[in-house]
C-alpha angles and dihedrals in degrees: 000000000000108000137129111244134193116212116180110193093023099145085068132105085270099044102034080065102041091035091073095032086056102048099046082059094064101259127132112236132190119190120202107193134151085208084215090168091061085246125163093194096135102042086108088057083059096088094061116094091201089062127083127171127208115197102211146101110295073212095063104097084198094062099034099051104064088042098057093045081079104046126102086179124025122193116195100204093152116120159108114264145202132020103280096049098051091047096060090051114029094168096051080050102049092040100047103030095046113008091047097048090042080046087061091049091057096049103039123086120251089243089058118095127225124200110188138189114224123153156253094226079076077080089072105173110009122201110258113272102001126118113232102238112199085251088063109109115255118244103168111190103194118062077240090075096032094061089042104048094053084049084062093050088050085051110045087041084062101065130212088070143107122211122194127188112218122202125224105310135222145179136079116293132171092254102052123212099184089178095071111112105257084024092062093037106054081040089064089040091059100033110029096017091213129058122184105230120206123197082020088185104051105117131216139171122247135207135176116250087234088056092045083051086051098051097060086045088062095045090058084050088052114027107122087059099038095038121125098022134095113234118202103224113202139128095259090213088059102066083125140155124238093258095041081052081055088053096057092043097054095050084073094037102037093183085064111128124195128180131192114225115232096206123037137045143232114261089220108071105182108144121167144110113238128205112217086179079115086068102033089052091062084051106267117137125167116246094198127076132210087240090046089056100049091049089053088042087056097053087042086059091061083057113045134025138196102225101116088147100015119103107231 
């Protein structure tokens, strides 16, 4: 490969994996980013001279213009993500998740290609024991999945774009995100060795951030046969529940104890069983397990802790 590609938010979870994975493949790469989380995930990206690295809004159209006159992909990463967060700031979230990416389909060309992330959250409840297609209608519950499924219509109307749907992700990356669900998990299995589950039977799908990496990676390889079409990206043997999450995690730290409450609930209530055979169909496979990623996230605790304002 040999492209210029955009990636706005690329000093993110997601970024701070595919950046250097796109540049040791001989593409050029430019990150725009505001690194609003302090974070040095790209430092290592510094020593390629076909990397460069903007620190601004992905929302602002004078710093974004003269970057996307270049791209032949571009790849909106920027966001704010997960529930809480969006929560506490539902117009960062609308403006950035939605406006930004509908912004970079007013500017860009029509020749210019565009590979987003959306997500599988947009699934909302799904119905017991049926696997969301990417034909199943959309009914996003958090104003997460809201903003980013009609950033996905924007998108795919568009045209010249592929769209895939990532399930709950997982793994080490430069740039951490401990919150995520088997991230948090295995976090409190290391460090605190019990975690109280609510909702203990909700379902969701799981992939690792590398394959996620590698999956966008793919759709570059094979964009004129996948475009214009959304792609749900999961390991199809983790469509599990929390407890069965639990489960996977004790059997590498054995002394791992879950409980169920009996009284309370999740405020995520995201609940459904996804299908990725769309994607598998074209030849793309994952490369990473659930096991495998626990394993790596249990190395990675010995390693890092989340203790910013604890004593000890």
């Amino acid at each position: 490969m040999n492209y210029n590609i955009l990636v706005t938010g690329g000093a993110g979870y997601l970024g701070s994996m595919l950046v250097p994975e796109l540049l040791k493949l001989g593409n050029k790469v430019t990150v725009l980013d505001n690194f609003m989380f302090a974070q040095n995930s790209l430092l290592e990206c510094c020593v390629y001279d076909n990397f460069d690295v903007i620190r601004g809004d992905a929302r602002d159209e004078d710093v974004l213009r003269p970057l996307l006159k270049k791209a032949d992909y571009i790849i909106p990463l920027a966001a704010l993500v997960g529930a809480p967060l969006c929560k506490r700031d539902n117009i960062g979230t609308v403006t950035t998740n939605r406006d930004a990416v509908a912004f970079i389909t007013k500017l860009a060309s029509k020749e210019q290609r565009i590979i987003m992330p959306t997500t599988n959250s947009g699934y909302g409840i799904g119905q017991k024991g049926v696997h969301c297609t990417e034909e199943t209608a959309l009914n996003p519950i958090s104003l997460y999945g809201k903003a980013k499924v009609e950033a996905e219509k924007i998108v795919l109307e568009r045209g010249n774009s592929i769209s895939l749907r990532l399930a709950t992700v997982f793994g080490m990356a430069p740039r951490m995100r401990i919150d995520l669900l088997v991230n948090d998990f295995t976090y409190r299995a290391v460090k605190d060795r019990f975690v109280v589950v609510f909702e203990g039977y909700f379902k969701r799908n799981y992939i690792h951030i590398r394959d996620v990496a590698r999956a966008f990676i793919y759709a570059i390889e094979n964009f004129d046969t996948m475009k214009n079409e959304p792609y749900n990206v999961g390991l199809s043997d983790a469509n599990l529940s929390k407890l069965e999450l639990c489960a996977k995690i004790k059997e590498q730290v054995p002394d791992f104890v879950y409980l169920e409450a009996p009284v309370g609930e999740d405020p995520d209530k995201r609940d459904y069983i996804v299908s990725n055979e769309k994607i598998e169909r074209t030849g793309f496979k994952p490369a990473h397990s659930l096991e495998m990623g626990i394993k790596e996230l249990v190395k990675g605790y010995r390693i890092i802790t989340n203790s910013r304002y604890s004593n000890v």
